[in-house]
C-alpha positions, 0 to 999 in steps of 0.5 A: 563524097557518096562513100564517106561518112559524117561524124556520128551525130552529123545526123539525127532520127526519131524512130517509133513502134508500138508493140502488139501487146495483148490486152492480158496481165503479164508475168516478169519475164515474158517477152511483150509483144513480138518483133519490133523493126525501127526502119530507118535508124541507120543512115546509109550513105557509106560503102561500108557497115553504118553506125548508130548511137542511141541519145535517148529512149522514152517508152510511153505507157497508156495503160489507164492508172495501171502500175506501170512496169520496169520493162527492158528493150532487147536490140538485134542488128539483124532480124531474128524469130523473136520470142512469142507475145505472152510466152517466157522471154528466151534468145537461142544462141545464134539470136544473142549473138546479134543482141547489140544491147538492152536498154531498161526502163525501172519503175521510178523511171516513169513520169505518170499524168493521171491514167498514162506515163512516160519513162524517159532514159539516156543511155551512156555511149550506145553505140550500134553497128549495123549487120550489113552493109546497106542495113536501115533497120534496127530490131528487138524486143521487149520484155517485162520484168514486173507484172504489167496489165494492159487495156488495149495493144497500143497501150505502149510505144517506144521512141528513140532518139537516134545520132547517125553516122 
């Protein structure tokens, strides 16, 4: 039974990164950071392409009592040149091809404790396919769409809560 697959959500992960985000205030729209690669949100145990659903998304924010920003986290099922840390956040028409979705944190989405927060979401049937048969890792990138001001590149983290096929 190497070549068949279980149910979706058979299996579960919990992928992380932090983006390198530079310690400079943001304006909306620039990407924050630069490619950001969650190994292992596929489960290979099939022949064929592999699934994914996204249960939930939490972006923490330890940014020391700054006004923590609506961000969107742009996904790719393949590797891409992403756009660079601090630069107008663009896709050219091959990349948008490989978006599989955007998952968005608003500002009332936070939780603050003090000097950090966190911003939790549950996206409704997301559902990925990966590129490739074989393909373990998910891609993307994340953009603001407010004026965030961070204190140190590992101010953020992102953590999914994923459901394998």
């Amino acid at each position: 039974m190497t070549d068949s697959a279980a149910p979706v959500g058979a299996h579960s992960t919990v992928v992380e990164v932090v983006p390198d985000a530079t310690a400079v205030i943001y304006v909306a729209d620039d990407a924050v950071g630069n490619l950001l690669t969650f190994e292992n949100a596929f489960r290979v145990k099939k022949a064929s392409l592999n699934t994914l659903t996204v249960a939930s998304a939490l972006l923490m924010d330890d940014s020391d009592g700054q006004a923590h920003s609506p961000m969107e986290l742009w996904l790719f099922n393949a590797t891409f040149t992403p756009t660079a840390d601090h630069d107008e956040f663009t896709l050219t028409k091959a990349v948008l091809l490989t978006c599989v979705g955007v998952i968005k944190w608003a500002a009332s989405d936070y939780t603050n404790a003090k000097d950090n927060a966190i911003a939790l979401v549950t996206p409704q049937n997301f559902v990925i396919e990966s590129a490739t048969t074989g393909q373990t890792s998910l891609f993307g990138q994340l953009k603001t769409t407010g004026t965030p001001d961070y204190d140190s590149t590992t101010d953020l983290k992102i953590r999914l809560g994923l459901l394998q096929d």
